[in-house]
C-alpha positions as CSV (number, residue, x, y, z in Angstrom):
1,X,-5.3,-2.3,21.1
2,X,-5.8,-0.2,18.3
3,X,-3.9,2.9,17.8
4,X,-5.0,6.0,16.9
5,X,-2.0,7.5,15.9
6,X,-2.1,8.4,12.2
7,X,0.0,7.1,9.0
8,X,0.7,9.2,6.0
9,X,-0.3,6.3,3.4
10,X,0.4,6.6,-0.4
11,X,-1.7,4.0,-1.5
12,X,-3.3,0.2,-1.6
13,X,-3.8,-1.9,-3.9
14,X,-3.9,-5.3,-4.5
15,X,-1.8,-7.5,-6.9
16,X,0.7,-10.2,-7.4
17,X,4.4,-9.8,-6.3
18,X,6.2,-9.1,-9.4
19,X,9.9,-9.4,-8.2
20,X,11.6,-11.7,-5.8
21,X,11.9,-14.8,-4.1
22,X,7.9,-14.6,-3.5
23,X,7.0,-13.5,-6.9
24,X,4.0,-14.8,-8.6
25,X,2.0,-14.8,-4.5
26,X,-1.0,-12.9,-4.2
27,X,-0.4,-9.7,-1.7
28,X,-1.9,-6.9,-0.7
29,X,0.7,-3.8,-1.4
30,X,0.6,-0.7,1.4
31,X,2.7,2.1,0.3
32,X,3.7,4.4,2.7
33,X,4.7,7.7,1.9
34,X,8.4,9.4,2.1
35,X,11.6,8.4,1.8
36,X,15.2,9.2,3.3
37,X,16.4,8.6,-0.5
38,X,17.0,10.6,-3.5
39,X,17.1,7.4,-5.9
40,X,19.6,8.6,-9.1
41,X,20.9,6.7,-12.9
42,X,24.4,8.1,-11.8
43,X,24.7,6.9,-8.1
44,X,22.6,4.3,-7.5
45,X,22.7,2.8,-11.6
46,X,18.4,3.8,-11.5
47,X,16.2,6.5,-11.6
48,X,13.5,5.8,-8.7
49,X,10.4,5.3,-10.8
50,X,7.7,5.5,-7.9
51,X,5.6,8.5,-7.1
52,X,5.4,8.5,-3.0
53,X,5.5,12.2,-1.9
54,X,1.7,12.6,-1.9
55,X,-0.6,10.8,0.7
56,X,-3.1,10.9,3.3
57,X,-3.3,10.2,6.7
58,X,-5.1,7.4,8.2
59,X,-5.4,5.1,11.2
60,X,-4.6,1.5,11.6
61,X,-7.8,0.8,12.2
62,X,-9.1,2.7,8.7
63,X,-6.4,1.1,7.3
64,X,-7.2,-2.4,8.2
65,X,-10.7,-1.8,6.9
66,X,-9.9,-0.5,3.5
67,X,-7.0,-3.4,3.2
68,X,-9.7,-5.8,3.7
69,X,-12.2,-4.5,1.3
70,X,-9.5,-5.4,-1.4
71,X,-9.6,-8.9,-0.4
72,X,-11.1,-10.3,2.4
73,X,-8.8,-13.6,1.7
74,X,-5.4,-12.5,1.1
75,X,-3.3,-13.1,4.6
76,X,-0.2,-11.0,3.0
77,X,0.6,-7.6,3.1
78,X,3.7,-5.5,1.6
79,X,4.9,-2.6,3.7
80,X,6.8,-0.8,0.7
81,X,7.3,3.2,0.1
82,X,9.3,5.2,-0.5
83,X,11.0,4.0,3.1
84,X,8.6,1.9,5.1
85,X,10.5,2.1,8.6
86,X,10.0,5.9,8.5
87,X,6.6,5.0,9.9
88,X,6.0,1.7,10.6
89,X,5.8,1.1,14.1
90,X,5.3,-1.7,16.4
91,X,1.4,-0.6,17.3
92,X,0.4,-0.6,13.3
93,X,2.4,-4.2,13.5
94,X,0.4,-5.7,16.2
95,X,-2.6,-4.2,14.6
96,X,-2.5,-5.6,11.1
97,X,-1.3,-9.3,13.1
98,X,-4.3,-8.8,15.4
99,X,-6.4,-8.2,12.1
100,X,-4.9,-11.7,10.9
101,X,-2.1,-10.8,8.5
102,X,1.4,-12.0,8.0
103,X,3.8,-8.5,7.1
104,X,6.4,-8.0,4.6
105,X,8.3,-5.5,4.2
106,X,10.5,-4.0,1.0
107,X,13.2,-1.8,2.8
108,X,17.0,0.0,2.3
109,X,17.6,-1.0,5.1
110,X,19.0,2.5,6.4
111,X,16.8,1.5,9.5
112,X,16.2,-1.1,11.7
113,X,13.6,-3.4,11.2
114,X,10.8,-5.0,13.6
115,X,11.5,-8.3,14.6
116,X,7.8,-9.1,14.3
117,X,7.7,-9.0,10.5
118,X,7.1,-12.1,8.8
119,X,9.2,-11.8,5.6
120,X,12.4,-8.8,5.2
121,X,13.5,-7.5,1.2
122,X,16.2,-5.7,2.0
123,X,17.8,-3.5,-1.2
124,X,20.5,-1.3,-0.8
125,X,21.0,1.5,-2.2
126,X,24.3,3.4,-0.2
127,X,27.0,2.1,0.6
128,X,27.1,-1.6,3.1
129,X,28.6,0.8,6.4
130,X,25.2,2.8,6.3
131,X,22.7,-0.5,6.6
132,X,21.5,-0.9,10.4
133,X,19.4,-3.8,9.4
134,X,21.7,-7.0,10.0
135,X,19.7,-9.9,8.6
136,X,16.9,-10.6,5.8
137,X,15.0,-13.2,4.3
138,X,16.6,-11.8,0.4
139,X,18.7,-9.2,-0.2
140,X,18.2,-7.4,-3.5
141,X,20.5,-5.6,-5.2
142,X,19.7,-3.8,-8.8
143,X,22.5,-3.5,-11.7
144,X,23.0,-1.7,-14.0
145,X,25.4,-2.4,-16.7
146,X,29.2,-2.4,-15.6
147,X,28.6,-2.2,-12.1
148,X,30.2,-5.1,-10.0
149,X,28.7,-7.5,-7.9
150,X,27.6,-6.3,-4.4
151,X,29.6,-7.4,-1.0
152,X,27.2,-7.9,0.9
153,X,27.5,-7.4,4.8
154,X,23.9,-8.5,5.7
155,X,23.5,-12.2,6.5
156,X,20.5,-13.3,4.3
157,X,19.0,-16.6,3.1
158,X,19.1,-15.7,-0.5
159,X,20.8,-13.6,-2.3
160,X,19.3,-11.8,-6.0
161,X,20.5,-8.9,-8.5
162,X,18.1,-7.3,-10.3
163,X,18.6,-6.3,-13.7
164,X,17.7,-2.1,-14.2
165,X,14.5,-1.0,-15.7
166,X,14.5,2.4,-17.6
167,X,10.6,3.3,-17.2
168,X,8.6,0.5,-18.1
169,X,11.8,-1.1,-20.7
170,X,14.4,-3.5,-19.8
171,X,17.7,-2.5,-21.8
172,X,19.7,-5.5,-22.9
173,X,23.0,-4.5,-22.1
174,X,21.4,-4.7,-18.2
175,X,19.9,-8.2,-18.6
176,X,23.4,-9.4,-20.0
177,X,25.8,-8.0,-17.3
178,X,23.0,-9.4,-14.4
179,X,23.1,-12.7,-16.3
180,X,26.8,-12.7,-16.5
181,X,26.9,-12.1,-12.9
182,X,25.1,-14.6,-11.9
183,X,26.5,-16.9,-13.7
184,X,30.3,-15.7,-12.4
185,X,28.8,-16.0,-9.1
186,X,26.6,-19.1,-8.6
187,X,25.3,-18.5,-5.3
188,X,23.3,-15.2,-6.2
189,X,20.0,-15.8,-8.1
190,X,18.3,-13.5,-11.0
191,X,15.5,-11.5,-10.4
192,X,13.2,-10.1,-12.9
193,X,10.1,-7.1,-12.5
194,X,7.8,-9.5,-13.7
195,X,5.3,-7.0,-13.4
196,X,6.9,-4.7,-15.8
197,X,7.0,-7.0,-18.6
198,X,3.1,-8.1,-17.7
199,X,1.9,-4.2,-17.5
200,X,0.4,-5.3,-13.6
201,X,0.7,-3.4,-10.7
């Protein structure tokens, strides 16, 4: 049944995943706003680069509808912030899978997680004893140049670094150290912001 609780929403859109094991798919984004993080160059090796303070509220039933008139064939939706598990909730779950969409969500994983979403991004950002979500589909992990490879405690099926943007440019001293990572350490896999270098969304 629908709710009629409300959700501070940043914004829609759709586009192509950019980054990821399911880059290149066609997805419809839902960006919540807030976040219980203060992203930072000198703790976390990044400067957060998205703008998710502002907002409105809406219900899961207004939000279905205007997800749908931006495709009304896409089956995929990201939940992405800021911090999606601030808000999401089991009724907006079971809405948007009553509405016929499969969920994904891009999460710290500071919270738990619904076991009813489809596909789970977890990337950390503090320390492995702070995550409370246990398991993911990928685990994501940016790098900045001279950081070390993560030790990671959740149990995922793959495992990716991500090399550090600065704005919209890729420095080369990041790309290097991600590549010489991965190459030290086999089992993790290289993931690019595809949508950076395109200019997409």
């Amino acid at each position: 049944m629908t709710s009629e609780k409300t959700y501070k929403i940043n914004e829609w859109f759709y586009s192509l995943q950019g980054e990821g094991v399911r880059a290149g798919t066609a997805n419809i984004f839902l960006r919540f706003s807030g976040c219980n993080l203060q992203c930072s160059k000198e703790i976390e090796g990044f400067d957060c680069d998205t703008e998710f303070t502002s907002g409105e509220r809406w219900t899961s039933k207004q939000i279905i509808e205007n997800l749908r008139k931006l495709s009304s064939d896409c089956g995929w939706v990201i939940l992405t912030g800021g911090e999606p598990t601030l808000q999401v909730d089991d009724a907006l779950i079971d809405d948007l899978k009553a509405a016929g969409f499969k969920l994904a969500i891009e999460t710290n994983g500071l919270r738990p997680v619904s076991p009813k979403i489809d596909w789970i991004c977890v990337s950390p950002k503090t320390a492995e004893h702070t995550l409370k979500q246990p398991t993911a589909h990928e685990v994501k992990y940016v790098r900045s140049h001279g950081m070390g490879i993560p030790q990671p405690q959740i149990v995922a099926e793959h495992y990716l670094l991500s090399p550090a943007f600065e704005g919209s440019s890729l420095p080369p001293e990041n790309l290097e150290w991600c590549l010489g990572l991965v190459k030290a350490h086999p089992q993790w896999r290289l993931s690019l912001q595809s949508h950076k270098f395109l200019g997409i969304r």
